[in-house]
VOGU-3710 file (C-alpha; in Angstrom, 3 decimals, decimal comma):
1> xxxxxxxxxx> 42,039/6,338/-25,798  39,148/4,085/-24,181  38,408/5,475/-20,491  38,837/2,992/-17,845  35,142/0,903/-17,061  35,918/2,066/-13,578  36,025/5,615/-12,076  36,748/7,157/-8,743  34,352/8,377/-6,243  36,182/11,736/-6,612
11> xxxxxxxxxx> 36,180/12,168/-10,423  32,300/11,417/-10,386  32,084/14,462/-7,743  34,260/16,522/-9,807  32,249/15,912/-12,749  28,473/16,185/-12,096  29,192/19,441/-9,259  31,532/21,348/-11,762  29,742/25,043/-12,547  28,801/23,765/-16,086
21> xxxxxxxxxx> 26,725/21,253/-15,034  25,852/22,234/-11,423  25,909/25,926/-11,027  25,586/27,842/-7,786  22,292/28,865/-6,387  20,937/29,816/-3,512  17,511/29,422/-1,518  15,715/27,691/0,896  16,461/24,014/0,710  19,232/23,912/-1,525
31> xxxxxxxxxx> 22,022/23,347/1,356  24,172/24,899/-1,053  27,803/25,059/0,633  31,532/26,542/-1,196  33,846/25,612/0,940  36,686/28,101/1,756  40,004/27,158/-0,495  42,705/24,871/1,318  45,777/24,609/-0,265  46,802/21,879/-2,180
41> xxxxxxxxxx> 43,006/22,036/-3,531  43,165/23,556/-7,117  39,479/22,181/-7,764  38,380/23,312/-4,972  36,668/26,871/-5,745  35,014/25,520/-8,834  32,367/22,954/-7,356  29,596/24,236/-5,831  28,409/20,780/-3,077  24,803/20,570/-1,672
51> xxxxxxxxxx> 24,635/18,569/1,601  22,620/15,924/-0,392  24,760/14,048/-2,771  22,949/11,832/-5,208  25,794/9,693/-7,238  23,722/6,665/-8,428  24,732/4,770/-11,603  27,885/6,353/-12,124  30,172/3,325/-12,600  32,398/4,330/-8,969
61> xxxxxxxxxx> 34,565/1,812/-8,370  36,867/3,276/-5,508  37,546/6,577/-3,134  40,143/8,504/-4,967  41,820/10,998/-2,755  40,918/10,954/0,300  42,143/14,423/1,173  39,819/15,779/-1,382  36,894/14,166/-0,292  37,519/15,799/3,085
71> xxxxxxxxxx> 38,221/19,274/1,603  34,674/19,462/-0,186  32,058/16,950/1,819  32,805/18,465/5,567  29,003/19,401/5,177  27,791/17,187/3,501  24,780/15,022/5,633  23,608/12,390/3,036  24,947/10,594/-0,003  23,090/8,197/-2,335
81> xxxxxxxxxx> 25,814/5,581/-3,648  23,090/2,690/-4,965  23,617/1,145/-8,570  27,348/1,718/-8,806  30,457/-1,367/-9,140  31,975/-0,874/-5,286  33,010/-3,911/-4,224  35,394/-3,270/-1,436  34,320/-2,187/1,713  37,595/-0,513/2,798
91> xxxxxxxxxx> 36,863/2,070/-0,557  33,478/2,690/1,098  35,120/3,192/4,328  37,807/5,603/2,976  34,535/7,840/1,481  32,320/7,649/4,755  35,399/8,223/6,948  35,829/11,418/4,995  32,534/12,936/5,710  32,302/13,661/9,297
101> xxxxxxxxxx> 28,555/14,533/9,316  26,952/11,611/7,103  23,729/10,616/8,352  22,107/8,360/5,583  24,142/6,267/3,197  22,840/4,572/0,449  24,522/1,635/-1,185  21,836/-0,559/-2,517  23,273/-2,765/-5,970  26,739/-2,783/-5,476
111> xxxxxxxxxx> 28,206/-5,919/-5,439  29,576/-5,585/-1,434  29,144/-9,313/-0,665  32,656/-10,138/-3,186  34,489/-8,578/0,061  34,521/-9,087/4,251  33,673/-5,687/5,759  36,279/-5,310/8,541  34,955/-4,288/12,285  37,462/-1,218/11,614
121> xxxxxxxxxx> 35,785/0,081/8,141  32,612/-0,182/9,663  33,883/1,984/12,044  34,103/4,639/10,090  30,241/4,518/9,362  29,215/5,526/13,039  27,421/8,084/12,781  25,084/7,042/10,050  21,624/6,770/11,196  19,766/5,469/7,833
131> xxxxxxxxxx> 21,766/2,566/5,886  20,170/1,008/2,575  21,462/-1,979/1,628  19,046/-3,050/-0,630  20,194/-5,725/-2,952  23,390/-5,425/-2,558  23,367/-9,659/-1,401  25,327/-8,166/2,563  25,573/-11,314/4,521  24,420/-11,240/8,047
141> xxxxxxxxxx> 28,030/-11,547/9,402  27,799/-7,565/7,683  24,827/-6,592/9,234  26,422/-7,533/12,463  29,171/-5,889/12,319  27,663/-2,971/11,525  25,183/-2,941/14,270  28,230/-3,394/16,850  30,048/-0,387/14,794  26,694/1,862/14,432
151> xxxxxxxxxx> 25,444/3,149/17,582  23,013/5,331/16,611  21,395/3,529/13,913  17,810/4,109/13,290  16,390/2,791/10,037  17,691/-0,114/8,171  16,916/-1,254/4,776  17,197/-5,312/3,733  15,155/-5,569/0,491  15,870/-8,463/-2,324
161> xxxxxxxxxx> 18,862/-9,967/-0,959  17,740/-13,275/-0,597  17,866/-14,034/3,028  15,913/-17,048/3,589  17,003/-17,390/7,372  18,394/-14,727/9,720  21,362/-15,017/11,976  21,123/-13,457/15,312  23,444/-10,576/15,988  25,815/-11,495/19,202
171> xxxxxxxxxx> 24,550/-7,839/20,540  20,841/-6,619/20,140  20,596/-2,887/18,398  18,607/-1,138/20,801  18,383/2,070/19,019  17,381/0,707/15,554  13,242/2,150/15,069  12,392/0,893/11,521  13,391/-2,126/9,454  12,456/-2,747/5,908
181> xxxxxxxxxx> 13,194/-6,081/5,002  10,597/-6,703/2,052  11,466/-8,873/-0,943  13,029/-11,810/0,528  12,319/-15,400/1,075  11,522/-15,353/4,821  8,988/-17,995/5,229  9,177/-19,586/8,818  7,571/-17,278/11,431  10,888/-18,202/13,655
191> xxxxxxxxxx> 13,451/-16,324/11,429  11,097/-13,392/12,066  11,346/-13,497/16,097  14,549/-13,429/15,459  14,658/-9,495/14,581  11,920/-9,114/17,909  15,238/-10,123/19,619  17,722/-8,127/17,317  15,849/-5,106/17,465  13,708/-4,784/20,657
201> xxxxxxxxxx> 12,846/-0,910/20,132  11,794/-1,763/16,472  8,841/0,873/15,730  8,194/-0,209/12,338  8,597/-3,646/10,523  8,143/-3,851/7,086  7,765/-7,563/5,717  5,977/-6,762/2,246  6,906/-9,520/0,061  7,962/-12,444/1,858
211> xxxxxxxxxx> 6,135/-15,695/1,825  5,192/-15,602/5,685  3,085/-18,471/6,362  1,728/-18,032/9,808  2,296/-16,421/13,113  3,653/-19,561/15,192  3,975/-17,561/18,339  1,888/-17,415/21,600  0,241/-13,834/22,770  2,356/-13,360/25,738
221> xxxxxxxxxx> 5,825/-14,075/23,948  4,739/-11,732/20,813  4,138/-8,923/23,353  7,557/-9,190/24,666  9,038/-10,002/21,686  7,894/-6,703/19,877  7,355/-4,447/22,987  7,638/-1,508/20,934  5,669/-2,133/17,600  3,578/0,523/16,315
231> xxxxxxxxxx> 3,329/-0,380/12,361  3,918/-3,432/10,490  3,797/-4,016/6,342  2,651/-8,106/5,811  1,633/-6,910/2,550  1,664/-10,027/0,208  2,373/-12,749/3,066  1,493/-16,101/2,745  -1,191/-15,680/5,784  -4,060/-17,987/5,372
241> xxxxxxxxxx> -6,403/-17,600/8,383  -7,733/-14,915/10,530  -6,191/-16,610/14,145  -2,999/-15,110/11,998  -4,363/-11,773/12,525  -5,835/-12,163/16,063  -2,458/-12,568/16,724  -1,520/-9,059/16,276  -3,404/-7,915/18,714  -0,623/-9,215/20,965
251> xxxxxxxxxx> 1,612/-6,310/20,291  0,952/-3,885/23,031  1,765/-0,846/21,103  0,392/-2,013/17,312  -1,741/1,060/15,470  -0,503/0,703/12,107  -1,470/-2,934/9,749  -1,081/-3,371/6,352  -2,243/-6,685/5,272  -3,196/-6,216/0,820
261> xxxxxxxxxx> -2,630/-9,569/-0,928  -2,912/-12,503/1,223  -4,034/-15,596/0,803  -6,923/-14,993/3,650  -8,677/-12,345/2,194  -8,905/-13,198/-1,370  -12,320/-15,149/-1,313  -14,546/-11,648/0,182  -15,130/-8,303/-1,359  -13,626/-5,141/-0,945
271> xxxxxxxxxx> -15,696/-4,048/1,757  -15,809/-7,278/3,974  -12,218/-7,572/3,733  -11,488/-4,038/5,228  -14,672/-3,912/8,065  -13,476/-7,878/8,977  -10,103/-7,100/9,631  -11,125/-3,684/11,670  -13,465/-4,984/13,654  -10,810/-7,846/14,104
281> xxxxxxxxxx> -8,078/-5,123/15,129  -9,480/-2,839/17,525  -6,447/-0,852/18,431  -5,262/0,118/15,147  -5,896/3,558/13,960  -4,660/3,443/10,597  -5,194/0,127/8,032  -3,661/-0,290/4,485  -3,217/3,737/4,537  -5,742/4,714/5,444
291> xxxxxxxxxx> -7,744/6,442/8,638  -10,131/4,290/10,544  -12,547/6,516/12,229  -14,783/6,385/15,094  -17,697/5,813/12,834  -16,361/3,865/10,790  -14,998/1,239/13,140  -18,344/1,063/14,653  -19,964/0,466/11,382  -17,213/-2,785/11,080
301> xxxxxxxxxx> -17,927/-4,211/14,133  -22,014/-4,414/13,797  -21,279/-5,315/10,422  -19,100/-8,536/11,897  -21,660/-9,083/14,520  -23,834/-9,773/11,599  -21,565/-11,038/9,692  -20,877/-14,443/12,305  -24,967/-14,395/13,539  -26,069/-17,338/11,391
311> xxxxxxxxxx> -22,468/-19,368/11,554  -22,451/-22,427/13,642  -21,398/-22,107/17,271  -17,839/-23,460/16,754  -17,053/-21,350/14,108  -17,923/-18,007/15,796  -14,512/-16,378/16,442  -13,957/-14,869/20,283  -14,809/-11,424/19,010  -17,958/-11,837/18,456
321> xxxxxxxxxx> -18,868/-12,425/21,270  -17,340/-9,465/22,367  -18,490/-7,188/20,213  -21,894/-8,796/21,228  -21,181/-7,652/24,604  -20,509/-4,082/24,075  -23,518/-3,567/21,371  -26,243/-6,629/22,388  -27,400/-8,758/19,275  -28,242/-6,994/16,248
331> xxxxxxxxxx> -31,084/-7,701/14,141  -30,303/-8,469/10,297  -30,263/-5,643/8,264  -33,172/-5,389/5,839  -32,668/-6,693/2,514  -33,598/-3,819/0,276  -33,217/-4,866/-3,671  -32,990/-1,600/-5,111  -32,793/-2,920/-8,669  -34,597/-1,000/-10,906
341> xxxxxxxxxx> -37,958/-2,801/-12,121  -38,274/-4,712/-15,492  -41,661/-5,518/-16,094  -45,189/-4,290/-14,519  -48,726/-5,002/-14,652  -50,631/-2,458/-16,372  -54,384/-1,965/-17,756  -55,219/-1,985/-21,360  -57,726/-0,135/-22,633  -59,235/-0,288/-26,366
351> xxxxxxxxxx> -62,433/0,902/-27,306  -64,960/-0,464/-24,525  -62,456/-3,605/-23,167  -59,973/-3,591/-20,708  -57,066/-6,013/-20,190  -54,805/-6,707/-17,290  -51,245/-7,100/-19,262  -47,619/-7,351/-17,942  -45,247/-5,326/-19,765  -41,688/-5,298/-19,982
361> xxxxxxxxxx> -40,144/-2,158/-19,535  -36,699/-2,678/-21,347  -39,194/-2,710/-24,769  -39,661/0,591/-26,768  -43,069/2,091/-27,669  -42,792/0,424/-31,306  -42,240/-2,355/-29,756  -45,084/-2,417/-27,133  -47,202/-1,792/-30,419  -45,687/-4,943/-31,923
371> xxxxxxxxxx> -46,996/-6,723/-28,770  -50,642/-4,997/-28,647  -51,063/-5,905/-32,463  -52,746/-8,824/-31,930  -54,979/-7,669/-28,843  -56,490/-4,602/-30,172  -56,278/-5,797/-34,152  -55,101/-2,345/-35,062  -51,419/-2,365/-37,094  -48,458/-0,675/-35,532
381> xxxxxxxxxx> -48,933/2,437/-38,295  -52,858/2,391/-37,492  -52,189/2,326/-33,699  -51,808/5,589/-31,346  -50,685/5,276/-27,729  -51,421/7,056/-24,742  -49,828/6,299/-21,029  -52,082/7,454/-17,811  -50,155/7,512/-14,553  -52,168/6,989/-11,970
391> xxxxxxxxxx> -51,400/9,930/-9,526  -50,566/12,630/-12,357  -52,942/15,441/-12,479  -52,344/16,492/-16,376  -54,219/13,751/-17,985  -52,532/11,142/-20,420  -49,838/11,527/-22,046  -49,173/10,558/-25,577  -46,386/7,596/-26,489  -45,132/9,180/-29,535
401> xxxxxxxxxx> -41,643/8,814/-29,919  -41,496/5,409/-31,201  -37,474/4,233/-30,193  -38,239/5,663/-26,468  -37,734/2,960/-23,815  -40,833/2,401/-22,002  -39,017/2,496/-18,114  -38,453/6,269/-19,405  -41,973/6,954/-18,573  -41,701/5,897/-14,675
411> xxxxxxxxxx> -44,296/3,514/-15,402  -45,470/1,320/-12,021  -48,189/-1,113/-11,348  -51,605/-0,473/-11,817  -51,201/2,526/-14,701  -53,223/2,547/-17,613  -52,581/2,379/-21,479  -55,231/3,642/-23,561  -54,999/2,293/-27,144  -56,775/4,302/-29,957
421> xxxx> -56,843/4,355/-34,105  -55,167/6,803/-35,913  -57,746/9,263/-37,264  -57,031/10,138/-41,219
//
């Protein structure tokens, strides 16, 4: 008989935590818990529970018994639900309700937004302080209600569900500290102020992934806006020009930037990108991952000073001119071509005459003799080679390998080549 597509929060639990597939062990980090044997609970002294739960992709579809769930997850302090068919939030409720000590809750991919998540089943999620909901389409009418029904709430996750606007919460979440919201459509620089009023004590905003166009804000209402910001993520924005990122100097608190992939930086190198946006940023300590030291930041902002020197007046940005104040104006830094050199003048002797000759020094020694043939009238079989460098105190030395490259000798300007016949 064909199982049903559907199964049971329970009879997943039952299945992957049974001895045969999950047997007891102990040791550090394992959270490892058998709980003592109520009755009613014939299952009970066969699973062995960690306080992590990891469920993913297991086709649950609904609670099961409820009692059950309390008898074994009275420990249990997170549980990853994602990728699974729950589509009623009063199932989700009857799980969460059911472990008293659940702290992160992960239900990203299931298809939550087919049902209206009741102010009472949220409820039940209180003391969660991580939720992902990532992809699972929640509506913003969700969100709210659970940021009326979570008090202690401290990270949220918002990836790929398509929000293209945001809808203020009635109530502002003063205890949420990171929000990941990458992956969307969130354009319009006002949908994004929006969460500065949502979330007031917001730490960390992660925007990776949405087509932010610009920063349509002034400084003083950014600073109150985002009061608390330490990091943000615009990885992959649609920001196309640096008063975008002047702006986040506004944030009062703002050490952290990550800023790969826009639209700005995609005309300059490596290097000018990452000394143009520290010198830019002085209050961060860490960009796109990594450390900015002292040194480092100092090398940015003389590099920026000479960077803007020979721009016109009107398109020197205000930093320059106060970097100029804190280091005076810099003198360009000597251009120093330290390409190696492909051709040099040399002296060629033969016999009693001596010609001045430029040589290139990709050529090999057969086929410096090719070249010679015609000056010294000697064939390239008749013709023995001999290279003097000026400053070497051992005499010439013979050219005898005929496939060696001539730059192989460290030949320079003003060096002699002494051409003789080959003696039979």
């Amino acid at each position: 008989m064909d199982q049903p597509s559907g199964r049971s929060f329970m009879q997943v639990l039952c299945e992957k935590y049974s001895p045969e597939n999950f047997p007891y062990r102990r040791g550090p980090g394992m959270g490892v818990h058998v709980p003592a044997t109520p009755q009613g609970s014939p299952m009970k002294d066969r699973l062995n529970l960690p306080s992590v739960l990891v469920l993913n992709s297991c086709g649950i579809t609904c609670a099961g018994d409820e009692n059950e769930i309390a008898a074994f997850c009275a420990h249990v302090s997170e549980l990853d639900l994602s990728d699974n068919k729950l589509e009623d939030w009063h199932e989700v409720s009857k799980i969460v309700s059911n472990v008293p000590h659940l702290e992160f809750l992960n239900l990203s991919s299931n298809p939550l937004s087919l049902s209206v998540l009741e102010r009472r089943c949220a409820g039940s999620f209180a003391g969660v302080r991580k939720l992902v909901l990532n992809n699972s389409k929640a509506s913003w009418e969700t969100v709210h209600t659970i940021l009326q029904e979570l008090p202690d709430l401290e990270e949220l996750f918002l990836c790929l569900n398509d929000y293209e606007t945001v809808s203020c919460s009635p109530v502002c979440c003063q205890s949420l500290k990171l929000l990941h919201i990458t992956d969307n459509n969130l354009q319009d620089w006002t949908e994004i102020r929006k969460l500065g009023i949502m979330f007031p004590s917001l730490d960390t905003l992660i925007l990776a992934n949405n087509n932010l166009m610009t920063i349509e804000e002034s400084e003083d209402s950014l600073a109150r806006l985002f009061p608390n910001l330490r990091s943000i993520n615009l990885h992959k924005s649609g920001l196309h020009c640096w008063e975008d990122i002047d702006k986040l100097n506004s944030f009062p608190k703002l050490e952290e930037v990550k800023l790969l992939g826009i639209p700005l930086l995609q005309s300059y190198t490596t290097e000018e990108r990452r000394k143009l946006l520290i010198a830019r940023l002085p209050s961060i300590i860490k960009l796109n991952g990594s450390i900015v030291a002292d040194g480092e930041r100092e090398d940015s902002e003389r590099f920026f000073i000479r960077y803007y020197m020979e721009f016109p007046e009107e398109e020197v940005p205000f930093r320059y001119h106060e970097l100029v104040r804190k280091y005076g104006k810099l003198e360009p830094l000597a251009v120093v071509d330290l390409r190696p050199q492909s051709s040099v003048k040399v002296e060629v002797h033969f016999q009693d005459k001596v010609e001045e000759m430029s040589i290139r020094l990709d050529q090999t020694v057969a086929e410096l003799k090719k070249h010679l043939k015609t000056v010294v009238q000697l064939s390239t079989s008749n013709m023995l080679l001999f290279y003097l460098d000026q400053e070497a105190p051992f005499g010439p030395e013979e050219m005898k390998y005929s496939s060696r490259a001539l730059h192989s000798y460290g030949i320079r300007d003003g060096d002699k080549i002494y051409v003789e016949p080959r003696t039979k």
